[in-house]
C-alpha positions in Angstrom: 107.7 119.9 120.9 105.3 121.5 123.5 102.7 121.5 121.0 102.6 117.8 121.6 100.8 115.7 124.4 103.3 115.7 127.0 103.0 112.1 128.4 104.9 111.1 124.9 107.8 113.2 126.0 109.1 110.9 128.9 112.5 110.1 129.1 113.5 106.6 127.8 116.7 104.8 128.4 119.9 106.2 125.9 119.4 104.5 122.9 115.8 103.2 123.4 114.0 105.3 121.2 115.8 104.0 118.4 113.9 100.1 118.5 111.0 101.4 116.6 113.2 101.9 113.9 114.2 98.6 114.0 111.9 97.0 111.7 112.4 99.8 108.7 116.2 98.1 108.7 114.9 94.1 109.3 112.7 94.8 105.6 116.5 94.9 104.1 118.2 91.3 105.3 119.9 90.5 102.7 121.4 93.8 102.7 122.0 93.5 106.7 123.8 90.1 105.8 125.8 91.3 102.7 127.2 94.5 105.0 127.7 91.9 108.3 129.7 89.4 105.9 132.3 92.6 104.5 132.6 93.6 108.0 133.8 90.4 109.4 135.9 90.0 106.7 137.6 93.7 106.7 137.4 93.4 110.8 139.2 89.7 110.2 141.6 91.1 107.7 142.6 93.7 110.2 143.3 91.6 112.9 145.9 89.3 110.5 147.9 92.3 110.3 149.8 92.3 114.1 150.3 88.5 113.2 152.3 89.3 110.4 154.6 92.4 111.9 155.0 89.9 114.8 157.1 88.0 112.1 158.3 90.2 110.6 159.9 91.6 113.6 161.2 88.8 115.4 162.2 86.5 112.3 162.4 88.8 109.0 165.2 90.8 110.2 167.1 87.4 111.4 170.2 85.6 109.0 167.7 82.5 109.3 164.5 84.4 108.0 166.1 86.5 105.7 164.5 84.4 102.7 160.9 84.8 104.7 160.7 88.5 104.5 159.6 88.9 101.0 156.7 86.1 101.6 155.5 88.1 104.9 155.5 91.4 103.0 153.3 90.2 100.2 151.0 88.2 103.1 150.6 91.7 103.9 149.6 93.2 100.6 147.0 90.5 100.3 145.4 91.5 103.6 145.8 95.2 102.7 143.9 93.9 99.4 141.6 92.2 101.4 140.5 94.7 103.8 140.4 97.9 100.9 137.7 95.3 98.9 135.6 94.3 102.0 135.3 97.6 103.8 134.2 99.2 100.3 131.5 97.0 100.2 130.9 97.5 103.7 130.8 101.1 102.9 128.3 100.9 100.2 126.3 98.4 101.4 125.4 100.2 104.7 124.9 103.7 103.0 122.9 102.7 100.8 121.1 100.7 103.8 120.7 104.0 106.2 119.5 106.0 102.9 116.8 103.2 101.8 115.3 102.8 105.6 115.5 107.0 105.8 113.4 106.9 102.6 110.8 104.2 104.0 110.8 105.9 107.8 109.8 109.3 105.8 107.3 108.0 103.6 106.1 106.3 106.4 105.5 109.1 108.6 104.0 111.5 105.9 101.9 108.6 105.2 100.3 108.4 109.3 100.1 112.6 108.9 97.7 112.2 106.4 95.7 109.9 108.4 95.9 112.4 111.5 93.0 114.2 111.8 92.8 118.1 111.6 92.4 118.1 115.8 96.5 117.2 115.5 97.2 120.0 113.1 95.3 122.2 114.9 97.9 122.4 118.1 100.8 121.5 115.6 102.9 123.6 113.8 103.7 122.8 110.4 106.8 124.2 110.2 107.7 122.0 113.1 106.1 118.7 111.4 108.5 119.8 108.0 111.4 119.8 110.2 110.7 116.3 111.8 110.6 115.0 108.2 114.0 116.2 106.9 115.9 117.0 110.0 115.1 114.6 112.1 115.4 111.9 109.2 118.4 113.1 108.9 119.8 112.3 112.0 118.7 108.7 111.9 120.0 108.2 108.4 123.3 108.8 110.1 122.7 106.6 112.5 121.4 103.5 110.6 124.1 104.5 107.7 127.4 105.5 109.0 127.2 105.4 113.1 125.9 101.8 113.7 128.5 100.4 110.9 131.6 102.2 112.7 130.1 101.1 116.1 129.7 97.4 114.6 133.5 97.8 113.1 134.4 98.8 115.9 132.7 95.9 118.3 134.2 93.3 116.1 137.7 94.7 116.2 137.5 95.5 119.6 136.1 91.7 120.7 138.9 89.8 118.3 141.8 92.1 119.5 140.6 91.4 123.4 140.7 87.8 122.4 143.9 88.2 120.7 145.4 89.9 123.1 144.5 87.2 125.7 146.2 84.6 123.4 149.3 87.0 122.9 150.2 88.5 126.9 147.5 86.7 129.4 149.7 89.0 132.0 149.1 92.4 129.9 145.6 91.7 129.1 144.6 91.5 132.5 145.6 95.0 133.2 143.8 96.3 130.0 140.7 94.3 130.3 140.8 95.6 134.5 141.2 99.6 132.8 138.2 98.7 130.5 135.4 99.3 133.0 137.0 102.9 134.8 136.7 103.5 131.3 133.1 102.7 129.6 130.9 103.7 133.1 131.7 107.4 132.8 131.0 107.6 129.2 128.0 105.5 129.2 126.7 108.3 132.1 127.7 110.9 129.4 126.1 109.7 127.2 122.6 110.3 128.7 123.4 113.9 129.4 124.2 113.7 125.3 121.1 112.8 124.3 119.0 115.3 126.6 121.2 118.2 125.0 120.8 116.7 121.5 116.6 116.4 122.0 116.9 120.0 123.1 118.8 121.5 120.1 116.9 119.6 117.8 113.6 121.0 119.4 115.4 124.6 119.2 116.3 123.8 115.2 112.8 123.0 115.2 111.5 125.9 116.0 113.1 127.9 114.4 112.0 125.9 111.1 108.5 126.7 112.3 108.5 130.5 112.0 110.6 130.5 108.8 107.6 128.6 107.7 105.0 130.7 108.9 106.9 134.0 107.7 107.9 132.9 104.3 104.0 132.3 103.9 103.0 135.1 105.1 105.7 137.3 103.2 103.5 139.3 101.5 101.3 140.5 104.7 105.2 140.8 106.3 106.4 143.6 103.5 103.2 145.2 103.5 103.4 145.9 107.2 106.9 146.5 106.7 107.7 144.0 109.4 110.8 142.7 107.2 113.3 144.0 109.7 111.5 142.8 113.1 111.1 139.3 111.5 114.4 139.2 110.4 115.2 139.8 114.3 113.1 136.8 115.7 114.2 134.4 113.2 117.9 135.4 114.1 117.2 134.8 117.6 115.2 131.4 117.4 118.4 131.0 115.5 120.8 131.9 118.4 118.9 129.9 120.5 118.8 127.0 118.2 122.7 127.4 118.4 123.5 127.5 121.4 121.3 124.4 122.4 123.7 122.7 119.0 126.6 124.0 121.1 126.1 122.3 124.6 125.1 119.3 122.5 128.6 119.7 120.9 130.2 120.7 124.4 129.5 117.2 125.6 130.0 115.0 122.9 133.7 116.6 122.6 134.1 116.2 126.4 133.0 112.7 125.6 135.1 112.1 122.9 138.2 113.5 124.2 138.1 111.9 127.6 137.8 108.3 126.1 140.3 108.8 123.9 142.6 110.1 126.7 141.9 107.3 129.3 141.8 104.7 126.7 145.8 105.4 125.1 146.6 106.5 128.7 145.8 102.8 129.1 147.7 101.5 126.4 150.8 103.9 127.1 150.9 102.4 130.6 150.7 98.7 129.5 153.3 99.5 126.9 155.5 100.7 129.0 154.8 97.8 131.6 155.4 94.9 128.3 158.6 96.9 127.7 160.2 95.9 131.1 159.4 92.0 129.9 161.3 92.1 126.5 164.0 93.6 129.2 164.2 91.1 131.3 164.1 88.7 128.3 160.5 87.3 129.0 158.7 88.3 125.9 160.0 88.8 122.5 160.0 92.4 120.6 157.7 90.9 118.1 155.3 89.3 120.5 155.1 92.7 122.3 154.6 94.6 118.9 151.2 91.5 118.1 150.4 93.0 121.7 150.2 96.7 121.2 148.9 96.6 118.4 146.2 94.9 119.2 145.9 96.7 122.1 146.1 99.8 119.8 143.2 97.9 118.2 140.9 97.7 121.1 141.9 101.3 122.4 141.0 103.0 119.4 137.3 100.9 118.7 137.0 101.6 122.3 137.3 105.6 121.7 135.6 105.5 118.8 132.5 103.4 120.2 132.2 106.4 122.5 132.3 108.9 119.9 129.7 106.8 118.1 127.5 106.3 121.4 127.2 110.5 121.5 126.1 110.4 118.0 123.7 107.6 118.0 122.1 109.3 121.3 121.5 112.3 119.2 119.5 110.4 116.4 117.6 108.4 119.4 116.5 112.4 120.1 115.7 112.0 116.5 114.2 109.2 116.7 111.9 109.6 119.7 110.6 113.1 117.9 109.8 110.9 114.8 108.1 108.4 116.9 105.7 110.7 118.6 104.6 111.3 114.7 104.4 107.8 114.6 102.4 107.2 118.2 100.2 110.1 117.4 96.4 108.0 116.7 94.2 110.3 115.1 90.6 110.5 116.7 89.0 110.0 114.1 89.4 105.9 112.6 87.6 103.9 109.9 85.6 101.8 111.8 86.9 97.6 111.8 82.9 96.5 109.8 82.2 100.3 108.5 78.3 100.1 107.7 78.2 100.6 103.7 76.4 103.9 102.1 73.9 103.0 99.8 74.1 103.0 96.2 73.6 105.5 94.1 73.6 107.8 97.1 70.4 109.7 98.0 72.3 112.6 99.1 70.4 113.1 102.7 72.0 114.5 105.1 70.3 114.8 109.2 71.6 116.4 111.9 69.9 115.5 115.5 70.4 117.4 118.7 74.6 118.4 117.8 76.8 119.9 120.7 80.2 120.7 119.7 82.9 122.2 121.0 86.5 122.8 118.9 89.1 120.7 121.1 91.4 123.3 121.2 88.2 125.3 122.4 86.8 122.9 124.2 85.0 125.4 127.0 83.7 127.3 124.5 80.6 125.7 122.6 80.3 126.1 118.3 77.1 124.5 118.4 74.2 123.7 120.7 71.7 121.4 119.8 71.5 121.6 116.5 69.1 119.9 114.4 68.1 120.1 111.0 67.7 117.6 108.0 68.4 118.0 103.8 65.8 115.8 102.1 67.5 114.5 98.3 67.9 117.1 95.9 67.4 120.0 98.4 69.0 123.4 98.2 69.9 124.5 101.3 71.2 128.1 102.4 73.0 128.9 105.6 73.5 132.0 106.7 74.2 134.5 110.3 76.7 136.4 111.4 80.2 135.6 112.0 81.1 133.2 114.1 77.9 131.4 114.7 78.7 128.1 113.5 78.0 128.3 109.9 81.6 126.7 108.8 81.4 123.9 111.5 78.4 122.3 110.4 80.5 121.4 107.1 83.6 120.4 109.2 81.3 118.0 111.0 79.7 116.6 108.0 83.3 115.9 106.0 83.8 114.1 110.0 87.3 116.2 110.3 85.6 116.1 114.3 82.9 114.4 116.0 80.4 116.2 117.9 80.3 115.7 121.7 76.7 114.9 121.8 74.3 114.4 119.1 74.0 112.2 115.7 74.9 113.0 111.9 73.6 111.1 109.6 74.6 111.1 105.6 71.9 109.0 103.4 70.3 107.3 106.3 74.3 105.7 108.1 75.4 107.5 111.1 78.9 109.0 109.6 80.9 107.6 112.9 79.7 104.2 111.5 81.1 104.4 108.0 84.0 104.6 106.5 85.4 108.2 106.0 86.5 107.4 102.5 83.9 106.5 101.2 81.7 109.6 103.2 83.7 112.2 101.6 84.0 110.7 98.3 80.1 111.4 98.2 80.9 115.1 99.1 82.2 118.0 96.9 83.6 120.9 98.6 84.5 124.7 97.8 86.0 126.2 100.6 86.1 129.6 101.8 90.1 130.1 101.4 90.7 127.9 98.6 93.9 125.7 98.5 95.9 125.9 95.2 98.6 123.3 95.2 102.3 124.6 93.3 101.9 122.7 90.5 100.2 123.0 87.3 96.5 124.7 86.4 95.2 121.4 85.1 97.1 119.2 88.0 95.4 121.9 90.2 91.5 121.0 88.7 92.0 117.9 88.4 92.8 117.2 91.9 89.2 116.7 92.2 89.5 113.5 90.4 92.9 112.7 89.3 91.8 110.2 86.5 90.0 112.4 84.7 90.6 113.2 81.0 91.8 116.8 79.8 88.7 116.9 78.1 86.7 116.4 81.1 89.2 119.5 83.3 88.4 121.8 80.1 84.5 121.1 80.7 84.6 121.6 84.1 86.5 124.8 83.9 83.9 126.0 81.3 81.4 125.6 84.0 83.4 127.2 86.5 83.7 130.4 84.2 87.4 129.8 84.1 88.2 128.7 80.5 88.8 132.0 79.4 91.7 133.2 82.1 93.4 130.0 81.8 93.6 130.3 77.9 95.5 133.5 78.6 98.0 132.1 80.9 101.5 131.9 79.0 100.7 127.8 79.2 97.4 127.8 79.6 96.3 124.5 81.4 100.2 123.6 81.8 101.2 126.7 83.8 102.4 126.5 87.0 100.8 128.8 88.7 103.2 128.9 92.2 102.7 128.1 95.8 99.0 128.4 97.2 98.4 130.1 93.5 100.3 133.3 94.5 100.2 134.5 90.7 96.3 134.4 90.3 93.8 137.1 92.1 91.5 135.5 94.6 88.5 135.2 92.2 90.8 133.0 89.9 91.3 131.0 93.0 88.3 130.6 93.7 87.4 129.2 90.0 90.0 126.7 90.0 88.1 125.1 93.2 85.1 125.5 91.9 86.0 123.3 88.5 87.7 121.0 91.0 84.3 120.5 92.6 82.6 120.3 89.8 85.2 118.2 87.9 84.7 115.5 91.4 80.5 115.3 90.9 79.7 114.2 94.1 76.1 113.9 94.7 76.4 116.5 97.8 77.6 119.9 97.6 79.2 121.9 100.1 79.4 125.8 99.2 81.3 127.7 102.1 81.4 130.9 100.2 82.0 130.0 97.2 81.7 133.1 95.3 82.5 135.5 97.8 86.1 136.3 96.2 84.5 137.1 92.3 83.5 140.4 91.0 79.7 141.0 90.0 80.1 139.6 86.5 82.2 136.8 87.5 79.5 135.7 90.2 76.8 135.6 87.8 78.8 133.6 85.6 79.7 131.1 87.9 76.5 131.3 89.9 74.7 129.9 86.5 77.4 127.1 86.4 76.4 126.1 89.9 72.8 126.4 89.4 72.9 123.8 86.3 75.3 122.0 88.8 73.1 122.1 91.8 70.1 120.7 89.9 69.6 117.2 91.1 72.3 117.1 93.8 71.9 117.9 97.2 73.1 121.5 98.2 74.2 123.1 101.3 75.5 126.9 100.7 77.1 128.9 103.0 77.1 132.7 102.3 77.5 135.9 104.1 76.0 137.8 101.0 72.3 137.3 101.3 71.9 138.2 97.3 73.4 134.5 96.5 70.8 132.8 98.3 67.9 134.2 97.6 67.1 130.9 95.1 67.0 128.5 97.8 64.8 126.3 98.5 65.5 126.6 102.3 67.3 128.9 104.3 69.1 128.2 107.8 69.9 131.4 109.7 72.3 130.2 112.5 73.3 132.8 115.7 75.5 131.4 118.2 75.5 127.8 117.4 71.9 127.5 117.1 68.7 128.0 114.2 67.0 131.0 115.0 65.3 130.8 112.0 63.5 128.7 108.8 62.4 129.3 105.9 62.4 130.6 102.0 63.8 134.5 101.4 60.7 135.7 101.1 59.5 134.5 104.2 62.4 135.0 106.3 61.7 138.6 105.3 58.1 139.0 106.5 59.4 137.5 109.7 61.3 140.4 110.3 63.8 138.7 112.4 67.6 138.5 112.3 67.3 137.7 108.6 65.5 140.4 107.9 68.0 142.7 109.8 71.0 141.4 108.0 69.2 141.8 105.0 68.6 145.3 105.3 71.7 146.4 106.0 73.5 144.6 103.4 71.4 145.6 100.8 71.1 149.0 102.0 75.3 148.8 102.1 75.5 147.8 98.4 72.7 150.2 97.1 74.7 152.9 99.1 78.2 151.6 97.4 76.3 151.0 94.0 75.4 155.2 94.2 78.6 156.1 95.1 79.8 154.4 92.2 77.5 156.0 89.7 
């Protein structure tokens, strides 16, 4: 993924990637022991079998072993008995194995993305992140479920037919066990080559996950543009390109495939044919030579399959290594190992001392420049400016989503990077500019704010946040689902539902980043009340582009390219005649204008 820090892209040795995994599977021993125990005994069972033709073949068919040949063939239905009950269990046991690890491995890494900080998201795509999680997963549920139980079948039967073999033709073994390593070194080399095309199609796949993401989000903006056909087009060819890097994958793990299989029973069909001259010349029996070959047959086959199953588990180590950059990934901003605790009740104090920040994926350009500002308990502060002069950031600093470069924030008297950044948000209520609205229920949606809270105390809350009345009028009012980001609700309904989440959380500091820029006029007042019974006591900081919603503060901020320009009340700020005043003009000059036009 390019999006990702290159140094955890290196190349690792074929299978490698796969020992972080390793651990996920060890949490399952018993299991690992049950599943080792069937295959011994279905790998043992198979390996009775040549015994038996052997015999068969040389005795059975004899006047002297005539009364033998019953007694062999029902040997043989208790091995067949044998080796259909074992390799069942086998079968279950390991599925259900790779599907239990799979289930841990993807919990796990959701788990570590919600402890990444947003720096990660920001140069991440989340389509791509989506695809790591089922994809990806995938692949490595094949590979701890069905590939590493054939490629342990397949090691047994391949080590006890070698050994057996030994026992049977010392002669004919040699020139198998001689063939073995002409064999294994090309498709070990393959292998590698496997693997590189496997990470490659998986980063295509991934890809083209992404911008189905992004354009099934955005399909809305997409019809209204009437970009449905051009869109179409890309995702076809991220598609194409997705398949034709599954393609040379595939290329190679057939070339693979096919040349072991063709060197390892070219193998066989020579030794055969070499054992056939000895039951000639009388110096090995027919049935001693049948034991052989088929054991021989035995070890050929594992040997071709083992190479088949190398391919595949060198495309879940591709897997594997994506999932482990997830996994690697340390987010830059940690819980401290002795956080300092906040203290109890919280003031709700909040200082900021000479800040410089920079975004990191904007690092040359600066957000803020020595800022510095404090909110005694209580207060009400506005902040307003133009866009883009670092309004938003200040609140993105205070939640601690980034550290600054330079400068100290400090929430009720603890530096933040000092305390645990739990325990700093819990203290902190937000309504963001874009709110998010979760695809599940209205009441699940509010009460996300604090998830033990009673219905009771989600109806209040919506009260206060001027919602009550739209969500009564929903087909299932507090149990509607109300559909991915909250598609079937208008912004200003949106923008209610965070509202009551805030209010439904009570944190004793407020964080308003436009909260009621999204309602109509009578909507605003409405909720503009609730937030003014809410506000009372608690410290506030608002953020608002529309100058009329701040007029009640006790204190306003008015920020221009990452710096205070200018302090004070409304009234003040006014008599300055400074930037505030400017902004001021024209926007209530624009609605006076719009208020006429109107009329």
């Amino acid at each position: 993924m390019a999006d990702l820090p290159d140094q955890q892209r290196r190349s690792k040795a074929a299978l490698s990637a796969l020992k972080p995994l390793i651990p996920y599977g060890l949490a399952y021993k018993g299991r690992i022991a049950g599943a080792l125990a069937a295959l011994v005994m279905a790998s043992a069972a198979t390996l009775v079998v040549p015994i038996a033709v052997r015999r068969v073949v040389d005795f059975g068919f004899s006047e002297e072993g005539h009364a033998y040949i019953n007694a062999y063939f029902a040997l043989l239905i208790v091995v067949v008995a044998v080796l259909a009950l074992s390799s069942a269990l086998r079968y279950y046991l390991v599925i259900t194995l790779g599907e239990r690890v799979v289930a841990d491995l993807r919990s796990a890494v959701f788990r570590h993305l919600t402890s990444l900080d947003p720096a990660f998201f920001d140069q991440t795509k989340s389509g791509e992140i989506v695809s790591r999680l089922t994809a990806d997963t995938t692949q490595v549920k094949a590979a701890f479920g069905v590939s590493i139980s054939i490629a342990l079948r397949n090691i047994f039967l391949f080590s006890g037919a070698v050994v057996l073999m030994v026992i049977t033709s010392p002669k004919l073994s040699a020139l198998v066990l001689l063939a073995i390593p002409v064999i294994v070194l090309p498709l070990v080399l393959s292998g590698r080559a496997v693997r590189r095309r496997s990470r490659a199609a998986q980063d295509r796949l991934a890809d083209a996950s992404a911008y189905a993401a992004e354009a099934i989000g955005a399909v809305r903006t997409m019809q209204a543009f009437g970009m449905e056909s051009l869109t179409a087009s890309r995702f076809a060819l991220a598609a194409e390109e997705a398949f034709d890097a599954a393609r040379l994958s595939t290329t190679m793990r057939a070339f693979l495939t096919g040349a072991g299989i063709f060197m390892v029973s070219a193998s066989v069909v020579a030794v055969l044919w070499y054992g056939a001259q000895d039951v000639l010349a009388g110096e090995m029996t027919g049935g001693r030579l049948s034991q052989f070959v088929l054991y021989a047959v035995f070890a050929a086959s594992s040997l071709g399959q083992l190479s088949e199953v190398y391919g595949e588990l060198s495309q879940a180590a591709g897997a594997a290594e994506r999932l482990g950059e997830i996994l690697a990934a340390r987010p830059a901003i940690e819980r401290p190992r002795e956080p300092k605790l906040l203290p109890e009740p919280s003031p709700g104090t909040v200082a900021f001392g000479d800040v410089h920040f920079a975004y990191p994926t904007r690092s040359e350009q600066r957000a803020l420049h020595g800022l510095s500002f404090s909110v005694a308990s209580g207060e009400r502060v506005a902040i307003v400016g133009p866009s883009g002069a670092g309004k938003s950031t200040i609140l993105q600093l205070l939640l601690r989503f980034y550290d600054p470069q330079w400068g100290s924030i400090r929430v009720d008297g603890v530096p933040i990077p000092e305390a645990d950044p739990s325990s700093l948000r819990a203290r902190m209520a937000l309504v963001p500019q874009e709110p998010t609205i979760f695809a599940a229920s209205v009441l699940d949606n509010i009460r996300y704010g604090r998830p033990e809270a009673s219905e009771e105390e989600v109806r209040r809350a919506a009260e206060l946040a001027s919602a009550h009345g739209f969500i009564q009028a929903l087909p299932q009012g507090y149990e509607t689902l109300i559909g991915e980001r909250g598609v079937t609700l208008s912004g200003g309904q949106r923008q209610r539902l965070a509202i009551a989440r805030a209010i439904l959380k009570d944190a004793p500091i407020l964080l308003l980043d436009e909260a009621t820029s999204a309602l109509d006029a009578e909507s605003e007042r409405k909720v503009q009340e609730a937030l003014d019974r809410l506000m009372e006591g608690r410290t506030t900081l608002v953020i608002a582009h529309r100058l009329a919603t701040v007029r009640s503060a006790d204190r306003i901020l008015v920020m221009d390219k990452g710096q205070i320009v200018e302090e004070g009340t409304h009234e003040t700020l006014l008599h300055k005649d400074g930037l505030y005043a400017r902004l001021a003009r024209l926007q209530f000059t624009g609605e006076r204008e719009r208020e006429l036009a109107a009329e």
